[in-house]
N, C-alpha and C positions, 0 to 999 in steps of 0.2 A: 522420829516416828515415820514410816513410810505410810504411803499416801494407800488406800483404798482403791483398788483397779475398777473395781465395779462403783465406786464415789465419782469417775471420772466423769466428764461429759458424754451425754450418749454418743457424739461424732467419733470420740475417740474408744471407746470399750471393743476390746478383743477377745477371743474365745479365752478361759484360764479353765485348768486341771482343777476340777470340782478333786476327785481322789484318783488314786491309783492303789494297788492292794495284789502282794504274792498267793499267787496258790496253784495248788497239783495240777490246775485244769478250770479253763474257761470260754466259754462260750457267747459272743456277742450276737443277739439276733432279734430281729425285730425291736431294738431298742432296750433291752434286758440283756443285763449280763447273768449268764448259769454260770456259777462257781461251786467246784467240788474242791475242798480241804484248803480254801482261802483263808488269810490271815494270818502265815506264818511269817516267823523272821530267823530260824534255826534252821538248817538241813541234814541231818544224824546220816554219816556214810559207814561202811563198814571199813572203809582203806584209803589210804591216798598214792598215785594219782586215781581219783574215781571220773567216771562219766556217770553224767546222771541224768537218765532215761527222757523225762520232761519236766516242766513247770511254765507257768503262764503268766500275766498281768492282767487284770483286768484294769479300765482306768474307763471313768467321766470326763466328757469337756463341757463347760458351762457355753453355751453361745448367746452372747448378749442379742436379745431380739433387734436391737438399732445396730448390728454388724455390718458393717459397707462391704467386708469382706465375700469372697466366694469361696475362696479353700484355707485351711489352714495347713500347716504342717507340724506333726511330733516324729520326733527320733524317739530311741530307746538305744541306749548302749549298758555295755558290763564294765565296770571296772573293776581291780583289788583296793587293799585299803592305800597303796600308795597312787590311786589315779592311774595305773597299767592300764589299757584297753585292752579287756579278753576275746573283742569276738574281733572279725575281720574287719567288719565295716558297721555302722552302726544300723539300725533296722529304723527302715523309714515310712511313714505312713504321711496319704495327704487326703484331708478328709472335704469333703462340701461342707461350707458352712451360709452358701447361699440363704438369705432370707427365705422361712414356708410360705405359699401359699396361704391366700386370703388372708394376709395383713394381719395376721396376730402380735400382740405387744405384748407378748409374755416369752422369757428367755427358752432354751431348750438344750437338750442333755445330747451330746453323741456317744457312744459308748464303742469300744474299740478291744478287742483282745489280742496281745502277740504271746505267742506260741515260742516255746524255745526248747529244743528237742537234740539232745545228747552233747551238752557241757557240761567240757573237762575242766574240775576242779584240782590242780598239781598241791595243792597245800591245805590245810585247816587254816581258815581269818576269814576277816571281814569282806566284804562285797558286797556292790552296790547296782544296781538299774537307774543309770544317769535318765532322767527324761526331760525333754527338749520340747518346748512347742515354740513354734516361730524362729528357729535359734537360741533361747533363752531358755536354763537352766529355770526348770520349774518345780522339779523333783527329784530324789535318791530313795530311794524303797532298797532298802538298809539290808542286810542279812550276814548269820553268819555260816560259816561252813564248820562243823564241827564233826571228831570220829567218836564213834559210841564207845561207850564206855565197854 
């Protein structure tokens, strides 16, 4: 049975991926993510090879209030169902996770959205949004590519 991240000692607890979630369109601001048409795991094209105009990520990091840390780091990459990497490089974010102001001991949420604007899909399968924080594989937000019937 793996250990509980957040069971650890507070010296040790590091930021982890509360969720992450596909959708047409999101917006990180002021702490709140806007999601328009969130929640899929399908994408209905009319042709293949298709480009397909955008989609987003919305995602949570949990930051343990006893974090020694100052920044974290997530990736996000594409893969196919064989592990291919679809984009060039993978998309890197590095967030502050310095302790708030006035000493609070209550954890807190950063919230992040990457934007992904005309990928090409060459075939109908599966594909995935590899996500990384720190180096370490923390999530796959799964989907698949399908042509309409």
């Amino acid at each position: 049975m793996e250990a509980d991240p957040q069971s650890a000692p507070d010296s040790v607890l590091r930021p982890t991926l509360e969720f992450a979630l596909l959708a047409d369109a999101v917006q990180a601001v002021d702490g709140k993510l806007y999601v328009l048409g969130g929640g899929w795991d399908t994408l209905l094209v009319g042709h293949f090879p298709v480009r397909h105009h955008t989609l987003a990520i919305g995602l949570r990091l949990r930051v343990p209030w006893s974090s020694d840390g100052q920044q974290a780091r997530f990736d996000v990459g594409l893969q196919d169902a064989d592990g291919t990497s679809l984009l060039p490089a993978d998309i890197h974010h590095v967030v502050d996770i310095s302790p708030r102001e006035g000493g609070s001991r209550q954890d807190f949420g950063v919230v992040r959205s990457v934007t992904f604007n005309n990928l090409t899909f060459s075939a109908a399968g599966d594909y995935s949004f590899v996500i990384t924080l720190d180096g370490e594989v923390v999530h796959r937000l799964r989907f698949t590519v399908k042509q309409r019937a």
